[in-house]
C-alpha positions as a printed Julia matrix, in Angstrom:
326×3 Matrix{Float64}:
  72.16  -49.07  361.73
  68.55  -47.66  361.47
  65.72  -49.91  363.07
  62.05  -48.61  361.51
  59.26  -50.27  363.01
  55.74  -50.49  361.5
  53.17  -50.93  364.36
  49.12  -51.85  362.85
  46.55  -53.41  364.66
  47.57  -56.57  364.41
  51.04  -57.46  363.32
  54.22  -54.99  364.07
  56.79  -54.95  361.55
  60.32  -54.29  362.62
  63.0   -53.83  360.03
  66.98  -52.95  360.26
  68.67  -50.79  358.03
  72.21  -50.81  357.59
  74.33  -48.13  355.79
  75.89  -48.02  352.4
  79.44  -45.98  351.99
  77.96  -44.25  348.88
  78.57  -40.52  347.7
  75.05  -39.08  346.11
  74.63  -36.56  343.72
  75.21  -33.02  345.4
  76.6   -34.76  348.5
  80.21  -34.47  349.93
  82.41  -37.65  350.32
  81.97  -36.09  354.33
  78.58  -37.02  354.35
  76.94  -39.67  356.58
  76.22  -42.76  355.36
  72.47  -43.25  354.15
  70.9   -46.6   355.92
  69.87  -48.25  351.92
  70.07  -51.81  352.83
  67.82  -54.33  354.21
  69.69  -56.78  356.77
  66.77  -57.82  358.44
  62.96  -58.12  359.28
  60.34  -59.5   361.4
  56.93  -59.64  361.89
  55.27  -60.04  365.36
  51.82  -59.45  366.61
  50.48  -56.39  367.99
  49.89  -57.06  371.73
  48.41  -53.95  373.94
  49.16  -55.99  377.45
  52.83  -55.68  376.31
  54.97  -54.21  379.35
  57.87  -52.04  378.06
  60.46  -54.66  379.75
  58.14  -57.79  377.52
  58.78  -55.37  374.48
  62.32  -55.0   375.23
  62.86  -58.76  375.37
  61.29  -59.28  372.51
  63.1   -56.6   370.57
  66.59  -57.48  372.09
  65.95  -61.42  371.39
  64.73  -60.65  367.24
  68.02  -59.06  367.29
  70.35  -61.88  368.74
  68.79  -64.3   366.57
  70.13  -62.8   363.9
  73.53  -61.95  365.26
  73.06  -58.14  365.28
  73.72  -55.58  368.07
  71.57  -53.61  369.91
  74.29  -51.34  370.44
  74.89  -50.57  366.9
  71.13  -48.95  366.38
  71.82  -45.14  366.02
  68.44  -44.23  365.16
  64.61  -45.4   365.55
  61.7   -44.17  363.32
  58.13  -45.45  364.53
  54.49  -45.67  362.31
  52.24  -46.5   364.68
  48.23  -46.34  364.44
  48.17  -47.98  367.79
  48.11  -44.8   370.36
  48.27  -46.9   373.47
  50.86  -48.51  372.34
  53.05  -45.12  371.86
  54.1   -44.5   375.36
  55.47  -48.14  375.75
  57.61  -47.86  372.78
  58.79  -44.53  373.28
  60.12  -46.09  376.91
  61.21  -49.32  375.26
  64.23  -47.29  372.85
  65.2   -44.71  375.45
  65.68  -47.62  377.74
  66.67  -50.46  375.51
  68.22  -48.54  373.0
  69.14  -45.45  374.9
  68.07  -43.51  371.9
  64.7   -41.48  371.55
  62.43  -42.38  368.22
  61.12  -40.1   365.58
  57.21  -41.08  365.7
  55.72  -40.36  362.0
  53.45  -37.32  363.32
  51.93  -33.87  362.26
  55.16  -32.04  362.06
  57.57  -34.13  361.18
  59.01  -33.47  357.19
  57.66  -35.98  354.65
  57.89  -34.59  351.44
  54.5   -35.16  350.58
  51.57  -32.63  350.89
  48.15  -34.11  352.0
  44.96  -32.91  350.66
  42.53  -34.71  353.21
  40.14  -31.82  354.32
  41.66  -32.81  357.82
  45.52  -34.08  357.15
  45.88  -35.22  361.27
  43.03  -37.9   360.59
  45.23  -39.94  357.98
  47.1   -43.08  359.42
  50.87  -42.83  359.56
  51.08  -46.26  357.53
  49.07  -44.31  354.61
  51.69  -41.35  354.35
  54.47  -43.86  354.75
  53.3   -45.97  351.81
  52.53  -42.86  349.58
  55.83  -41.22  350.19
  57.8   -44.68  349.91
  55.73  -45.74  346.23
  56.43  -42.23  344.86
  59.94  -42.1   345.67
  60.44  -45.3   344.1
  57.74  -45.54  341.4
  56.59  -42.36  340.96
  53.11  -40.55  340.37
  50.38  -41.09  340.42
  49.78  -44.24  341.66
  47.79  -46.23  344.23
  48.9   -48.18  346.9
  46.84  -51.27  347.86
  47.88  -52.12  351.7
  46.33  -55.35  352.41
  46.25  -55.13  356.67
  44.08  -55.72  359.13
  41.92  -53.18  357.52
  42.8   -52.76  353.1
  43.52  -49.21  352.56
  43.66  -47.39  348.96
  46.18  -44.86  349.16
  46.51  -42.17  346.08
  49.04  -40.24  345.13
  49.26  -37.59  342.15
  51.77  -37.32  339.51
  53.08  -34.46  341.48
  53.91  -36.29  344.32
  50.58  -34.7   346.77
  48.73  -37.45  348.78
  45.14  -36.96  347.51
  42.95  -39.28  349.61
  41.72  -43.2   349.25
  39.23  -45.74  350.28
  39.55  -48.02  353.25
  37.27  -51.33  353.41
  37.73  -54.36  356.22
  40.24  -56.66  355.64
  39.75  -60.01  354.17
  40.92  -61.37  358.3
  37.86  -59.05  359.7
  35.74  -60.5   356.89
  36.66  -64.22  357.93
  36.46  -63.35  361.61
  33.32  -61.91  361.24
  31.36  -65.08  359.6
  32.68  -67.19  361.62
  31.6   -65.7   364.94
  27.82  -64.56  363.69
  26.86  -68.51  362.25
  26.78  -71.39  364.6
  28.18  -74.23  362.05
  30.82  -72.9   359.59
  34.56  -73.29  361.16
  37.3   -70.84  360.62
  39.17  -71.82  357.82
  43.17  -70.33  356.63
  42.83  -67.77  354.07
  44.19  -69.26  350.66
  43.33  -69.72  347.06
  41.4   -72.62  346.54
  42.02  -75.03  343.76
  38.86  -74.79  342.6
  36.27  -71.66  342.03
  33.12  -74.49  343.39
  33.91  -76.01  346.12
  32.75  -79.24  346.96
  32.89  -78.84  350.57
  32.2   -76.48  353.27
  35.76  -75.08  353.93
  36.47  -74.94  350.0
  32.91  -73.55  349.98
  34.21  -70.95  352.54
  37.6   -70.22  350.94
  36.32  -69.65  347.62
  33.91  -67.23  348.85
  36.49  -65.16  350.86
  39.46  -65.21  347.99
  37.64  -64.31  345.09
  35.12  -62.33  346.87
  37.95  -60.07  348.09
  39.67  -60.34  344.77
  36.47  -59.47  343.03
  36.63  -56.3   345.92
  40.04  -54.99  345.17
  40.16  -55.31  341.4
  35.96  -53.76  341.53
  37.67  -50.96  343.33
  40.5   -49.9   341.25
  37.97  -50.22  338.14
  36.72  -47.16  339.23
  39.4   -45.38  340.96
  41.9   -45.67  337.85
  39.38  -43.11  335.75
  40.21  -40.39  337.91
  43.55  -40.99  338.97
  43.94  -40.79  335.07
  45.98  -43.11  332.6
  49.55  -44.28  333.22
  48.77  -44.77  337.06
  50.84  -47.48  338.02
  49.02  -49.7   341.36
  51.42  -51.69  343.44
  50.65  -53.77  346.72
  51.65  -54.05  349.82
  50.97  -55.98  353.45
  50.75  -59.36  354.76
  48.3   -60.52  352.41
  49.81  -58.82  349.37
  51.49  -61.67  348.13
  48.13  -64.0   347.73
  45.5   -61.26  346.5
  48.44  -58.89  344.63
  49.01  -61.31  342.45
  46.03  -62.32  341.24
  44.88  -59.27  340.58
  44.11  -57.54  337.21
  45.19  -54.14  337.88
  48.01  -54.51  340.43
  51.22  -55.28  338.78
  53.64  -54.98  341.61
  54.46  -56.32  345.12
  56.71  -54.8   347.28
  56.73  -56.38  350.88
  59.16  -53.91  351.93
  57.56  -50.55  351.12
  56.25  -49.11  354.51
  59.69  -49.82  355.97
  61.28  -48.18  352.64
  58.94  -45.53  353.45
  60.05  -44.99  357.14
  64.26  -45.18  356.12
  63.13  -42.05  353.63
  61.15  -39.74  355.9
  64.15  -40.68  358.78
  66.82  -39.66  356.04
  64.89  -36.61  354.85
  64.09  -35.67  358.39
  68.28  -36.11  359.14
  69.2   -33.68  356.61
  67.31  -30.85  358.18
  68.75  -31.67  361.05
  72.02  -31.25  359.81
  70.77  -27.97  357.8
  69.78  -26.56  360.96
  73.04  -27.5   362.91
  75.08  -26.08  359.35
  73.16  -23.04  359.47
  73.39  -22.55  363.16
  77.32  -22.89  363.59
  78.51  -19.71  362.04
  75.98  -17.84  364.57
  77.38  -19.62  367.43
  81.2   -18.9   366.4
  79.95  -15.25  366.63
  78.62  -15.4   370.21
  81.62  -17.09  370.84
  83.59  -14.03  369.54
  81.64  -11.71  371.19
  82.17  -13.58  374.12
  85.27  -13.32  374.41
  85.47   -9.64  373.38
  83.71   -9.2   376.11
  85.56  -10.79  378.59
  88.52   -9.07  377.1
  87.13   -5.85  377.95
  86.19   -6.87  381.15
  89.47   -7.96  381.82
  91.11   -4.54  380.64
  88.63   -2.69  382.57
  89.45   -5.0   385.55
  93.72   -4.3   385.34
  92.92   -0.08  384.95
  91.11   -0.14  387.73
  93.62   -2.2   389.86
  96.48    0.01  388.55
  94.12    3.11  389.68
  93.89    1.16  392.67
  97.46    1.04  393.13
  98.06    4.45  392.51
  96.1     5.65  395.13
  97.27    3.49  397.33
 100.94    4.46  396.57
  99.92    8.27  396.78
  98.55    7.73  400.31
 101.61    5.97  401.54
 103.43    8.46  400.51
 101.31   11.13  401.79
 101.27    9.31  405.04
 105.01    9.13  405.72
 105.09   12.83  404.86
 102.91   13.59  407.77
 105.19   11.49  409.85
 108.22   13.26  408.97
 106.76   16.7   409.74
């Protein structure tokens, strides 16, 4: 199994892949199983105080709730735009796991070239999403990632992550007018029945759902001209589900996509692995054979000098008792 985990600022997403006994095109019946199915997935928040044995619990205890092994993970792929959080999680699979995880970072293979001036300051989530939509949907599209911050992610026809817009999230937007007045309560984020309200807390959740709606769908109005015609926008993130569907211009959800995202870069990532081992075999069968043409010479070497040896020796015994005799 194949556990991908999805770490934002304030939910982590852990998800458990399990693998499917399926030849693909151009692969051997040899080849190892690809981890294509879902078995499982949680959601649990983001907390920085976290000790790596709190994490461990955690993990461990998701996992026995749904009858699953620990022991059965054989790989761990990690998004994380968290940085402090890296260190514990890194120490949480080598100790809980006894594995170590591929973090999505500059360097590892994704597939996908990024054309931000400066590709290290893009978040991990964003080139998950984009290589996960295009694989699936194709190009171009745009990825709508409602999180704790909404990120518009863009990706060309030819598969080359071309840059976005990020705006705070509707939670940061709530958070945010309730702490700066004195009388308006937090309120749950849902679509009223209503556009007027006809109290304060319908007042307040009409203003934040179709003020966000009137957001999202104001911002792919004029992002669709230049990603040009036959872009297809899909959603994803916590939120998807409420302001996803509502929306003009977004016409799918997929819940799963940044964990589809992380199973392909961890696949695509395993096959150069195994290229490089492939490749690197018949080199080491040489050194092998050279090895052990060398020790074969030594070994030759070795015997003609002992029979030299014994020769000598022989001769001077013989010499010896000749003396002995005269």
């Amino acid at each position: 199994m194949l556990l991908v985990i999805d770490v934002g600022n304030t939910n982590t997403v852990l998800g458990v892949f399990a693998g499917v006994a399926k030849v693909h095109p151009g692969e051997s019946a040899q080849h190892d199983p690809r981890y294509e199915r879902l078995v499982a997935h949680w959601r649990v928040a983001t907390a920085l105080n976290h000790t790596v044995d709190e994490y461990g619990v955690l993990f461990r205890s998701l996992f026995s709730m749904d009858n699953l092994d620990a022991s059965g993970i054989k790989g761990i792929v990690i998004s994380s735009v968290v940085p402090p959080l890296d260190s514990t999680l890194r120490q949480v699979c080598e100790r809980y796991f006894k594995l170590k995880p591929l973090f999505i970072e500059p360097g590892v293979k994704t597939g996908m070239p990024v054309q931000y001036e400066n590709p290290a300051e893009v978040g991990a989530d964003r080139i998950v999403n984009g290589v996960a939509a295009f694989e699936k949907y194709g190009g171009p599209c745009i990825i709508v990632d409602f999180g704790t911050a909404t990120t518009f992610d863009c990706v060309s026809a030819k598969g080359e992550y071309v840059g976005g817009v990020i705006c705070p999230g509707i939670g940061i937007s709530a958070d945010a007018l309730f702490q700066r007045t004195a009388r308006l309560p937090r309120v749950d984020i849902r679509k009223p029945s209503r556009v007027i309200g006809s109290t304060t807390v319908g007042s307040l959740q009409s203003g934040l759902y179709y003020g966000y709606l009137g957001l999202v769908d104001g911002i792919l109005e004029q992002l669709l001209p230049e990603m040009g015609k036959d872009t297809k926008v899909l959603a994803t993130g916590g939120l998807a589900p409420l302001i996803g569907t509502a929306s003009k211009y977004i016409k799918t959800v997929d819940d799963f996509l940044t964990l589809e995202g992380l199973r392909i870069i961890w696949e695509r990532n395993a096959s150069a692995r195994r290229e490089v081992a492939k490749s690197a075999k018949p080199s080491e069968t040489d050194g092998t054979k050279s090895s052990a043409s060398a020790k074969s010479r030594s070994s030759g070497s070795a015997k003609s000098s002992a029979s030299s040896s014994g020769s000598g020796s022989s001769a001077a015994t013989s010499s010896s008792s000749s003396s002995s005799n005269r």
